[in-house]
C-alpha positions in Angstrom: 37.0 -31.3 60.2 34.9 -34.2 60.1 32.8 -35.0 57.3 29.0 -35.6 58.5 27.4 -35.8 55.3 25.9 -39.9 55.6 24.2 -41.6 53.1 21.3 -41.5 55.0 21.8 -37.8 54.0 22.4 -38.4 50.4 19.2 -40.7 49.9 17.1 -38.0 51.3 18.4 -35.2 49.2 18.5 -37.6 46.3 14.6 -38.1 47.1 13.8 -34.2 47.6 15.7 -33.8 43.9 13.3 -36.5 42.8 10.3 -35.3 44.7 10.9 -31.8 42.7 11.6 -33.2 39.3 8.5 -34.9 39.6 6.6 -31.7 40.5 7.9 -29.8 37.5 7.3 -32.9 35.2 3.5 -33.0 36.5 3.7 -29.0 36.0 4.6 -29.7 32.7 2.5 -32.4 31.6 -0.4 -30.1 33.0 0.6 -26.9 30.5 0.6 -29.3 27.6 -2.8 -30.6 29.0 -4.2 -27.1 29.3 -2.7 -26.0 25.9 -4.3 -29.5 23.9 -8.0 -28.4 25.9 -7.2 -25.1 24.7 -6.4 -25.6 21.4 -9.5 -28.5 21.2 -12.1 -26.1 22.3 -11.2 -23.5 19.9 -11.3 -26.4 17.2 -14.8 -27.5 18.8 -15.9 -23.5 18.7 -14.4 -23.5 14.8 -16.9 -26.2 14.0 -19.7 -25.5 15.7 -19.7 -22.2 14.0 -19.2 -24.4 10.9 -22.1 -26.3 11.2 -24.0 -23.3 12.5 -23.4 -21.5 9.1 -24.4 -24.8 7.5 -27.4 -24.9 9.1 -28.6 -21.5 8.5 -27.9 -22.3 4.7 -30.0 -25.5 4.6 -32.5 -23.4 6.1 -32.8 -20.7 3.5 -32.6 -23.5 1.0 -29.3 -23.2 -0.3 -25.9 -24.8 -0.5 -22.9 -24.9 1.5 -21.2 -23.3 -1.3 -22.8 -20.6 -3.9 -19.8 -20.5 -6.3 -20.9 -20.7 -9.8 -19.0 -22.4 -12.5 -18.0 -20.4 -15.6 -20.3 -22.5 -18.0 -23.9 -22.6 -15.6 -26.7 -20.1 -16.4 -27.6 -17.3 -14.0 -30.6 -17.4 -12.1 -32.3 -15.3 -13.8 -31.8 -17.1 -17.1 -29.3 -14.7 -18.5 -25.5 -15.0 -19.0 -23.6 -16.5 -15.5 -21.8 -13.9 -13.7 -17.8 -14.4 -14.6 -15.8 -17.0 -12.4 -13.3 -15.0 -10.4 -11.3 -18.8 -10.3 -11.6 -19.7 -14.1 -7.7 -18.6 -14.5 -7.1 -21.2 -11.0 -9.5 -23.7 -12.8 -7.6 -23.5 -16.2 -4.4 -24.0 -14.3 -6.2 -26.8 -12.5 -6.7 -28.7 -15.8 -2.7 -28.6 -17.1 -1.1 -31.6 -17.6 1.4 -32.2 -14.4 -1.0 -30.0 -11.9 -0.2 -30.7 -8.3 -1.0 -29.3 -4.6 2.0 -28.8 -2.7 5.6 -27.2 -2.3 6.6 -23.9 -0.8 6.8 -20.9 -2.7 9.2 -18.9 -0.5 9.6 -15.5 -1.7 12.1 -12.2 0.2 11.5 -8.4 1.1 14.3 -6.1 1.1 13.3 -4.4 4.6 11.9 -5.6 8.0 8.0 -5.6 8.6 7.0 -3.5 11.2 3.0 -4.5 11.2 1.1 -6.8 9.0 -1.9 -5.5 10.8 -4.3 -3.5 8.5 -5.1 0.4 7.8 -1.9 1.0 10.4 0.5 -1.4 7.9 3.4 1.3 7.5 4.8 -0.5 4.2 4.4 -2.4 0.9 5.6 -5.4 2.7 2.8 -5.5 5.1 0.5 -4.8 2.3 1.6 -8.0 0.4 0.8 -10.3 3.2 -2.0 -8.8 3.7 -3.5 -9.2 0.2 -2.9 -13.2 0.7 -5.1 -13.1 3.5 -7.8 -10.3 2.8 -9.7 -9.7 -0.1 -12.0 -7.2 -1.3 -15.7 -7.3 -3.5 -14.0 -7.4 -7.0 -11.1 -8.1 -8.4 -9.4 -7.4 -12.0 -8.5 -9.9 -14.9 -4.7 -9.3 -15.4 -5.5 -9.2 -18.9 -8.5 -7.7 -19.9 -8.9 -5.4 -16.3 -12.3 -6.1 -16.2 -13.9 -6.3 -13.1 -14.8 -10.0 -11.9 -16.9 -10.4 -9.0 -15.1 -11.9 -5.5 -16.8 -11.5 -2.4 -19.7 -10.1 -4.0 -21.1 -12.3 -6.7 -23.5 -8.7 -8.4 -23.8 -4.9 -7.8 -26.2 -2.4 -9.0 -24.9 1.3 -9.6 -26.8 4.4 -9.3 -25.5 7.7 -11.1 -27.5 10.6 -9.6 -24.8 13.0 -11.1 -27.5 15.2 -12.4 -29.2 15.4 -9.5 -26.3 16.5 -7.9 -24.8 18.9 -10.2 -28.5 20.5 -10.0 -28.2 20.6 -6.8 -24.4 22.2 -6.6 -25.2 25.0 -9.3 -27.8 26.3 -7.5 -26.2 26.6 -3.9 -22.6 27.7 -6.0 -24.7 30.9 -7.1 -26.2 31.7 -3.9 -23.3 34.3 -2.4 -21.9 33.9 1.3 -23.3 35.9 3.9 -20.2 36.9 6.6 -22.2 35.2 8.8 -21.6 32.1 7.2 -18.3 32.3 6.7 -17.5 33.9 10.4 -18.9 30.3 11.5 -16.6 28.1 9.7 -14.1 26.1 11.4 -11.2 27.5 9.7 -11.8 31.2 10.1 -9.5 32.2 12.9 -10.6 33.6 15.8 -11.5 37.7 17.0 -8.2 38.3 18.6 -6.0 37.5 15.0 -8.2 40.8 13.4 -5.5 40.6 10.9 -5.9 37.0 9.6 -9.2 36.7 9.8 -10.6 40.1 8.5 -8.0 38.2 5.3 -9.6 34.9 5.4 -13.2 36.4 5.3 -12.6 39.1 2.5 -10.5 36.0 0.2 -13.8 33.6 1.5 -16.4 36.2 0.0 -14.9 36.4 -3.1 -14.4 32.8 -3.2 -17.8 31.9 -2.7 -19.1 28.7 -1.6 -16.7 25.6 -1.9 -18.4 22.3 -3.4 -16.5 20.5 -0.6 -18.4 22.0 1.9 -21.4 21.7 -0.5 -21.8 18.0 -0.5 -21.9 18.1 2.8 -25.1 19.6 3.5 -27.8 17.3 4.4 -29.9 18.2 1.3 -27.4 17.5 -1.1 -28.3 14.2 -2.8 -25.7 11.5 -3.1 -23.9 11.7 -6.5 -23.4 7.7 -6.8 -24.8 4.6 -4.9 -23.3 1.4 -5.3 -24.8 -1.4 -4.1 -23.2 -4.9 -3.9 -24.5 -8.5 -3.3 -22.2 -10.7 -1.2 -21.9 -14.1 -1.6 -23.6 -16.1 0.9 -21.7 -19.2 2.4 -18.3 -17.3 2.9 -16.2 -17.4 5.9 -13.1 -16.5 7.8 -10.5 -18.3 8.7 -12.3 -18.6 12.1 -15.4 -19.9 11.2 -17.2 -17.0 11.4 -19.4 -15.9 8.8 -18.8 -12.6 6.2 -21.9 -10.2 6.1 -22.6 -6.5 5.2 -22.1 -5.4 8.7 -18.3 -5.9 8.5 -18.1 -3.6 5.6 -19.8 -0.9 8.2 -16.9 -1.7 10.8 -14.3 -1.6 8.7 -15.3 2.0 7.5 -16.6 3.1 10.9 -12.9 2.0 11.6 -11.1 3.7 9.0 -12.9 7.2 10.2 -12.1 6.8 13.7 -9.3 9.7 14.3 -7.6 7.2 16.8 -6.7 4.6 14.5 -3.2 5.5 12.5 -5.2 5.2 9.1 -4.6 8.7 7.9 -3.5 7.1 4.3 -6.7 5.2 4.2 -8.9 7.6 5.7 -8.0 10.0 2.1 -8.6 7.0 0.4 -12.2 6.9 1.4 -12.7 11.0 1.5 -15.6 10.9 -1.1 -17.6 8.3 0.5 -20.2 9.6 2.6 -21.3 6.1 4.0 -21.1 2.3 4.0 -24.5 0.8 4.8 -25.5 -2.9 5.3 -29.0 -3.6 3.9 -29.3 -7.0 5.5 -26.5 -9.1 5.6 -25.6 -9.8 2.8 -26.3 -6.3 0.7 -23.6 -3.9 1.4 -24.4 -0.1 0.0 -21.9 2.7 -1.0 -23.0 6.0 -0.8 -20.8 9.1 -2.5 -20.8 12.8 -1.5 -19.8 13.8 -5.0 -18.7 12.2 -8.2 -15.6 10.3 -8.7 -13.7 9.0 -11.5 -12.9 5.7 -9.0 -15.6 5.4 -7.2 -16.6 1.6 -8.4 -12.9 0.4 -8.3 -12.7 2.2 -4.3 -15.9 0.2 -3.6 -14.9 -3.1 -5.5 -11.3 -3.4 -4.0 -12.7 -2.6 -0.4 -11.6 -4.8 2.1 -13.7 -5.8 5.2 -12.1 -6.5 8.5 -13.7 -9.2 10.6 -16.2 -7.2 13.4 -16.4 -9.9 16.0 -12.6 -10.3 15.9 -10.9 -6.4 15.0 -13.8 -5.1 17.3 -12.1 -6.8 20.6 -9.1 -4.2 20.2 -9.3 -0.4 21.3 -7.8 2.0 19.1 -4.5 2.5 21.3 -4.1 -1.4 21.2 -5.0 -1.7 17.6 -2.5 0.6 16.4 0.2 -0.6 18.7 -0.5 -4.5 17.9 2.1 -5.6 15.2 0.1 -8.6 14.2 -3.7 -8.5 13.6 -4.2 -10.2 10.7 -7.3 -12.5 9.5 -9.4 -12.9 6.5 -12.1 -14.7 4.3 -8.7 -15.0 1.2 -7.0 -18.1 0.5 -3.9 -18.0 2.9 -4.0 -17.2 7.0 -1.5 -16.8 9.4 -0.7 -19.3 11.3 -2.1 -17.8 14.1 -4.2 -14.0 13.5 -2.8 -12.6 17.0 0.9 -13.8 17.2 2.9 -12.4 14.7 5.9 -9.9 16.1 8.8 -8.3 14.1 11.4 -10.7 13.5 9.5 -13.6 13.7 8.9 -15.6 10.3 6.3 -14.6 8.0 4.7 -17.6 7.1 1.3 -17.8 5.3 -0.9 -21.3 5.0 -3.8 -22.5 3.5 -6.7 -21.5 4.9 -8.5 -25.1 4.8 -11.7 -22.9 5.1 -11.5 -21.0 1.8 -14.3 -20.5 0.1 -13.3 -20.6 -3.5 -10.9 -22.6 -5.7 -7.6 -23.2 -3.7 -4.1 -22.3 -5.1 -1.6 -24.8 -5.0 0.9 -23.9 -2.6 1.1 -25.3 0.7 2.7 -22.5 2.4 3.5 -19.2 1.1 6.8 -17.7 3.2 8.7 -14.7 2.9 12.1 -14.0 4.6 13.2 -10.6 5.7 16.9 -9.8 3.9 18.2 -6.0 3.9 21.1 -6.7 1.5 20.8 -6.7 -1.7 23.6 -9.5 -2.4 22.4 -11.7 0.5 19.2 -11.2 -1.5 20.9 -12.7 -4.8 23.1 -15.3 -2.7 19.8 -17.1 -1.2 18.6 -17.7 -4.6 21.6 -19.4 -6.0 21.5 -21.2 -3.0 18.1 -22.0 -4.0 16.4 -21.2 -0.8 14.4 -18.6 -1.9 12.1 -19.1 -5.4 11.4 -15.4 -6.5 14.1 -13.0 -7.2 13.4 -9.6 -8.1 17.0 -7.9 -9.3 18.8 -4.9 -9.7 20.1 -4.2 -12.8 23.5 -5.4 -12.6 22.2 -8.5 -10.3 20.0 -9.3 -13.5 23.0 -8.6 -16.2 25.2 -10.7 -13.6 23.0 -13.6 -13.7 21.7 -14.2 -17.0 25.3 -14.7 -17.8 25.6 -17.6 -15.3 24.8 -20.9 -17.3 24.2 -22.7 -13.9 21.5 -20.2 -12.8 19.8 -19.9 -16.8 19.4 -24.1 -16.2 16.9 -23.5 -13.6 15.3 -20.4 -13.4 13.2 -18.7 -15.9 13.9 -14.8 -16.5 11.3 -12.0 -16.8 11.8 -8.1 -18.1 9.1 -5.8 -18.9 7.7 -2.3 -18.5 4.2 -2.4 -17.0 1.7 0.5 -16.4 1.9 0.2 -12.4 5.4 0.5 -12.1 5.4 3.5 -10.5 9.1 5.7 -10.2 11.7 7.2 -8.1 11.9 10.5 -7.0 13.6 13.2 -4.7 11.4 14.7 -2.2 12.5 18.0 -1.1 10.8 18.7 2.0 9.5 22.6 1.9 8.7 23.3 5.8 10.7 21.6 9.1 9.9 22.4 12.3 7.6 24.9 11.3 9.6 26.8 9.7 10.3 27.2 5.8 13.3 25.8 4.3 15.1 26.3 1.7 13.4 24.2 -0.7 10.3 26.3 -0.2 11.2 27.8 -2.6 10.7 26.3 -6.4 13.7 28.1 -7.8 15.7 26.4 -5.7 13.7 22.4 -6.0 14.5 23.6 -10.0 18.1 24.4 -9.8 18.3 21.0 -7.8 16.7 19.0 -10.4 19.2 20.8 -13.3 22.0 19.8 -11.3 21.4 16.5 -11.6 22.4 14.0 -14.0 19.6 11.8 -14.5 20.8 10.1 -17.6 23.8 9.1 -15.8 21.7 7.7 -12.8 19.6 5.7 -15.8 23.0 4.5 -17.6 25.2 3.7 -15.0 23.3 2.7 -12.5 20.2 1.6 -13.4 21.6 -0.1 -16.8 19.5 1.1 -19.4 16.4 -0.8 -17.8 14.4 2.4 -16.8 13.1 5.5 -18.2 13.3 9.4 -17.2 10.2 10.1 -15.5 8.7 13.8 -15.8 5.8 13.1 -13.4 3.7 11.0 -11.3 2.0 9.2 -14.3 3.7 6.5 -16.0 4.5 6.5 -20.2 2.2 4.1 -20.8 -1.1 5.8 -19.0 -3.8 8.3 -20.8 -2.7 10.5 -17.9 0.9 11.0 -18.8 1.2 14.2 -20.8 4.1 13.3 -23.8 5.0 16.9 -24.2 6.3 17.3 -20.7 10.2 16.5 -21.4 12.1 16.0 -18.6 14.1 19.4 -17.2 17.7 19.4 -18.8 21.3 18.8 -16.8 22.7 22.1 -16.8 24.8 23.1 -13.8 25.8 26.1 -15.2 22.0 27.4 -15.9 20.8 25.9 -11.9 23.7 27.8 -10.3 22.1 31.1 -11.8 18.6 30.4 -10.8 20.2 29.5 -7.2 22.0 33.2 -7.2 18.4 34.8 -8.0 16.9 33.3 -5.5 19.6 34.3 -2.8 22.0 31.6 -2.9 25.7 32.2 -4.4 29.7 32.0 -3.2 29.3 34.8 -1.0 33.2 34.7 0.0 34.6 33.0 -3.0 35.5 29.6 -0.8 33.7 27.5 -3.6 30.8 26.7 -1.6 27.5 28.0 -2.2 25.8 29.9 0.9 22.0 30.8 1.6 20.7 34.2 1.9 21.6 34.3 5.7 25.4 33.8 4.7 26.0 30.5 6.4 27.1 27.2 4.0 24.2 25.8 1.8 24.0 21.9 3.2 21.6 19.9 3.6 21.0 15.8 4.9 19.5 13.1 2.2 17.4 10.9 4.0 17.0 7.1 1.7 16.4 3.7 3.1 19.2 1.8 4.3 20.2 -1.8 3.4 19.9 -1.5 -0.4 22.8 -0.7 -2.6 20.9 1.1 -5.3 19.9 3.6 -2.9 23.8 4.1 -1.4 24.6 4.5 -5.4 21.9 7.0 -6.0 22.5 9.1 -2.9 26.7 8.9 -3.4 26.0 10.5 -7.0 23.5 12.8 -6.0 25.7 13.9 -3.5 28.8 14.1 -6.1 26.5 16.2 -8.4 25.8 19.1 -6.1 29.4 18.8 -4.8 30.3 20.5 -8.3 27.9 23.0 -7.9 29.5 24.1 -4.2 26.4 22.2 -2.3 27.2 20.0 0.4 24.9 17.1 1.0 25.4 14.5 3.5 24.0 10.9 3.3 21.8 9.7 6.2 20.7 5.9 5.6 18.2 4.6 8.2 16.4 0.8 8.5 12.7 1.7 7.0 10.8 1.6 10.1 12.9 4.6 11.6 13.0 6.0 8.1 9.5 6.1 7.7 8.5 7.5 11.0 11.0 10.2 10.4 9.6 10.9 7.1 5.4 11.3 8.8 7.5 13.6 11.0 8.5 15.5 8.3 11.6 15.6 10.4 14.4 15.7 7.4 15.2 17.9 4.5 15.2 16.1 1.4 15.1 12.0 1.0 14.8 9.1 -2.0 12.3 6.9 -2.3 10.2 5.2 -4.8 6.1 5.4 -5.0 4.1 2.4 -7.1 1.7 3.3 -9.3 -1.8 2.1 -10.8 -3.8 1.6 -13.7 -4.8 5.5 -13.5 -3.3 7.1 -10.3 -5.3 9.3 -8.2 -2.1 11.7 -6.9 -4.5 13.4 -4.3 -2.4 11.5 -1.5 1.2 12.7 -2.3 0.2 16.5 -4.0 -2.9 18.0 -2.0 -2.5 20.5 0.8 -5.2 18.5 2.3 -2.7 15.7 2.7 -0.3 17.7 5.3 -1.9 17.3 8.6 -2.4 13.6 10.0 0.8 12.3 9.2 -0.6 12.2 5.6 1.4 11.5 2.1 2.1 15.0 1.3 5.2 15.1 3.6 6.7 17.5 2.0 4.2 20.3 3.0 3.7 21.5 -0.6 1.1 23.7 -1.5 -0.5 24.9 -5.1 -3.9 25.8 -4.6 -4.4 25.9 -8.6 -3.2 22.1 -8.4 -5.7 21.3 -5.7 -8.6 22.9 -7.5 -7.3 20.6 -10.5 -7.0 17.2 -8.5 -10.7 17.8 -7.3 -11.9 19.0 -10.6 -10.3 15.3 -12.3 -11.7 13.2 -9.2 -14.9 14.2 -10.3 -14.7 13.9 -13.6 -16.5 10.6 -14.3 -16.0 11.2 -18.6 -12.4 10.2 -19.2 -12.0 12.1 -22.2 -12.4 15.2 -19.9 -11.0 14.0 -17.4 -7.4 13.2 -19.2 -6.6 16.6 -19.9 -7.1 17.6 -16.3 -4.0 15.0 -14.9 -1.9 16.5 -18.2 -2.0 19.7 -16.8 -1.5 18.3 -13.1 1.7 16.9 -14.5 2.4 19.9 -16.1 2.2 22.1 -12.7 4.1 19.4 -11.5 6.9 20.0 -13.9 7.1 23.8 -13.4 7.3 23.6 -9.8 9.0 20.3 -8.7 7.9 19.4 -5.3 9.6 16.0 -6.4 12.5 15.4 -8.9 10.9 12.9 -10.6 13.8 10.2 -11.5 13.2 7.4 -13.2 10.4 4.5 -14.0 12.5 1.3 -13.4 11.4 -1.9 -15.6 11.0 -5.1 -13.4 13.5 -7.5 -13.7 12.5 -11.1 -12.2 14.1 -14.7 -12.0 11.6 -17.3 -10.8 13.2 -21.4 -10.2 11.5 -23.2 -13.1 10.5 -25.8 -11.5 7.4 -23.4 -10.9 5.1 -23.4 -14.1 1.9 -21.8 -15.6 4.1 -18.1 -14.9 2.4 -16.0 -17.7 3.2 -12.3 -19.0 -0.1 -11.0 -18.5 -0.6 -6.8 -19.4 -0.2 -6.0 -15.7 3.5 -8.0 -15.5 2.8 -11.9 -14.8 0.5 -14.0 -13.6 -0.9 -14.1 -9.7 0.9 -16.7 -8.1 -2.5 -18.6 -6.9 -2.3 -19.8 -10.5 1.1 -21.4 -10.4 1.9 -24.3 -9.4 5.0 -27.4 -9.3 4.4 -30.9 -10.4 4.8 -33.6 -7.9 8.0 -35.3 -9.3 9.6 -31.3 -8.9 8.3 -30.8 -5.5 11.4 -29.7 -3.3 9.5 -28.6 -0.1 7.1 -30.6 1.9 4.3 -29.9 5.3 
């Protein structure tokens, strides 16, 4: 056949090729055009919000800046309020001080959401705190409050007043009236349960939580802070009293997933903005934290959080902007998987920390973990124990990394979480015979030799050693298989048909799953001599890793029977969250549906107890119900084990571990990583 294509054909396809590259290229150049106007408008917004806030201080006749050095005299002639940044400053003044570098840092699980209240993880919570901040903050040594965003406060204790008020309306007796119009009374057609609920609500009398509710019943505290004036987000926008009011408006809205914060803030009755710049704190009753809730409260931005709905809010992995030192790249873009990457925010209000760029990678396994440090591309190691052992033996690792072990108060502990109700339906752990026999059956002095190294403690509780709360007479239960297989038999459970395995009252095998976070091997050891230990007994426990985001919706589920985990801990911990029956319903920390109502009355009783020294005895004996009846088995309390590349200096052992990393820094000859 004969070929017709010419070359008059080939210059006119070789033209429409051309004619269409051209068309893409101008389609091209016109995105990049459209992003640069983009991108130079926000920057023109940016500023003229800058100057805006400049000119509104000029106005009121201050400064751009109202950040006090450590040395100048108050206003008022008095002492200066303390310098949040005099640890920054110090650091400042060594000898070798230098901006700069990366200080790249890795979690051991993925990050679901870095966006606030709906953050499902510590991880999340880190980033966070680079890029938020909150009214006060603590001196790692001393813990004294030092002011932040606010720069005074002025607290009101109406205690008195309110007790007054709560003695009288305790005496006056309940009228079925009342108590037939309460919510919780169930309704005519139970006749049973409710005839129940009102006799047991009669002879209760009136409950102070529905007290302090009452519009007559005067607050018990008021707080009110004084923000600094000249402080901004990342944005440009300026900080005032009103975002305080969003943020808690926020928290209460049952839409937003914030059931964890939403507990947090039970006590507080409101959040008012006087102003701008005066934010108030109003309490229903008294509470041993109420200045540390109100100091480390966090605002979230109104003109930029407010844009989102509550089904977007909660589904949006990446919200994240702040006044603090370090922003996202960009607040709106961040998606699992992608790099978490933190900058200086060139808008910061206070004294900068050094770091360019603060980064942390994502690594599941524990050994890639320790690999990307001897490779040197990450800076911050925490270790397991044999990681730690296994390195400070390694003379090229001890050349040039520095090495840090120590027990702190907030170190928090691991535990065993048997889960009492599935489904709906009681399990076996409901009962507390059986939680007891499965905390005798297991070795926990193995779990501390073997696997943990001799670098953690037994734990017999929520509160750590070192806290006025722990109770030093609480010993932890004994190992004694023998003793836990008798309190299984009373209970119903015993070798029924002599096949070695233990069975339940209803006859059929006693198993059960272990839920624990995959990716780590300390878990996967804990979990295989768990298992191992109720083998001997005849109890037949199978392992069930899953990657943390799966893990932890299965566990707000309360879809599993038993699982490890670890909580971290404070300077006095508030166990409200994990222990109160209050804390079942919304997806709450008490996932494991238990319920004491003498340990409620107790947690309630200690919140309000503003007088440590009567408050202290209160948590002892909330540890010591805990003991008896071990919703958890409380494990261990591990002791932190850290290498950091020495080419970062000014890391200090301060009483609450070491130093914050704003006040490190690496001399300019050391720098390895460059914008």
């Amino acid at each position: 056949m004969e070929n017709r294509f010419g070359i008059k054909d080939l210059i006119t396809v070789t033209l429409l090729v051309l004619v269409l590259v051209s068309v893409w290229l101008a389609m091209k150049q016109y995105d990049r055009q459209f992003d640069v106007v983009k991108s130079v408008n926000e920057k023109i917004g940016q500023q003229t919000r800058d100057l805006s806030e400049i000119r509104r201080m000029l106005e009121r006749g201050g400064g751009v800046t109202t950040v006090i050095p450590a040395t100048a005299p108050a206003s008022d002639g008095g002492t200066a309020a303390p310098d949040p940044f005099a640890r920054i400053k110090a650091a400042r003044a060594m000898p070798g001080f230098s901006e700069g570098d990366w200080c790249i840092d890795a979690f051991g699980a993925n990050v679901a959401k870095i966006t606030p209240l709906v953050t499902v993880d510590a991880y999340g919570g880190t980033i966070q705190g680079l890029v938020l901040e909150s009214l006060a903050m603590r001196d790692p040594n001393t813990l004294e409050w030092l002011p932040l965003l606010a720069e005074s406060w002025k607290i009101d204790d109406n205690e008195k007043a309110w007790q007054a008020y709560v003695d009288r309306r305790i005496v006056v007796p309940l009228t079925r009236g009342e108590v037939e119009g309460e919510a919780d009374c169930p309704k005519p057609d139970v006749a049973d349960k409710r005839s129940k609920y009102i006799t047991d609500r009669l002879k209760e009398g009136r409950r102070i939580s529905d007290i302090v509710h009452e519009k007559d019943c005067p607050a018990a505290t008021v707080i009110t802070f004084k923000l600094r004036r000249g402080v901004v987000y990342s944005d440009g926008f300026p900080l005032t009293a009103r975002d305080f009011v969003f943020t808690f408006n926020l928290i209460n809205n049952p839409k937003i997933d914030a059931s964890r914060d939403r507990q947090g803030i039970v006590n507080v009755r409101s959040i008012t903005a006087n102003g701008d710049y005066d934010v108030v704190f109003t309490y229903n009753e008294p509470y041993f934290e109420s200045f540390g809730l109100a100091a480390g409260f966090s605002p979230l931005a109104e003109h930029f959080y407010g844009k989102y709905p509550p089904e977007e809010f909660n589904k949006t992995p990446g919200l994240l902007l702040g006044t603090g030192p370090y922003q996202m790249e960009s607040p709106i873009d961040w998606t699992p998987g992608k790099l978490l990457q933190l900058i200086r925010n060139p808008r910061y209000w206070g004294t900068a920390p050094a770091f360019d760029r603060i980064i942390y990678r994502e690594v599941n396994n524990d050994v890639a973990r320790m690999t990307m440090f001897r490779n040197r591309e990450i800076d911050f190691f925490a270790a397991m124990p044999e990681q730690y052992v296994e390195l400070r033996k390694d003379p090229a690792i001890t050349a040039r990394a520095n090495s840090y072990e120590f027990e702190r108060i907030t170190s928090g502990y691991g535990f065993v979480a048997w889960n009492e109700k599935r489904g709906g339906k009681p399990t076996p752990f409901a009962d507390k015979r059986v939680r007891l026999a499965m905390t005798m059956m297991i070795n926990r002095q193995r779990l501390l030799d073997e696997i943990l190294l001799g670098f953690a403690i037994p734990a017999t509780g929520p509160f750590n050693r070192l806290s006025p709360q722990s109770d030093p007479s609480v010993q932890p239960w004994p190992y004694d298989v023998q003793k836990a297989m008798a309190i299984l038999k009373e209970a119903g459970f015993f070798d029924r048909d002599g096949d070695g395995t233990i069975d339940a009252p209803d006859g059929k095998p006693f198993r059960f799953k272990l839920l624990f976070p995959s990716g780590t091997s300390f878990w996967e050891r804990v979990s295989l001599m768990l298992k191992d230990s109720f083998a001997k007994a005849g109890i037949v426990m199978e392992l069930e890793p899953l990657e943390w985001s799966v893990f932890d919706e299965r566990v707000k589920a309360r879809d599993y029977d038993a699982l490890c985990m670890a909580w971290g801990g404070g300077i006095e911990t508030d166990i409200r969250q994990m222990f109160h029956s209050s804390q079942i319903a919304d997806r709450a920390d008490n996932f494991i549906s238990y319920v004491n109502p003498e340990l409620d009355k107790l947690i309630d009783q200690a919140r309000r107890t503003v007088d440590e020294s009567k408050r202290m005895p209160l948590w002892k004996r909330c540890q010591q119900l805990l003991h008896e009846d071990q919703p958890y088995t409380f494990l261990y309390s591990r002791k932190s084990l850290i290498f950091l590349d020495n080419r970062i200096q000014n890391v200090q052992r301060v009483k609450l571990g070491i130093n914050d990393r704003d006040e490190w820094f690496v001399p300019r000859a050391q720098q390895m990583r460059k914008d």
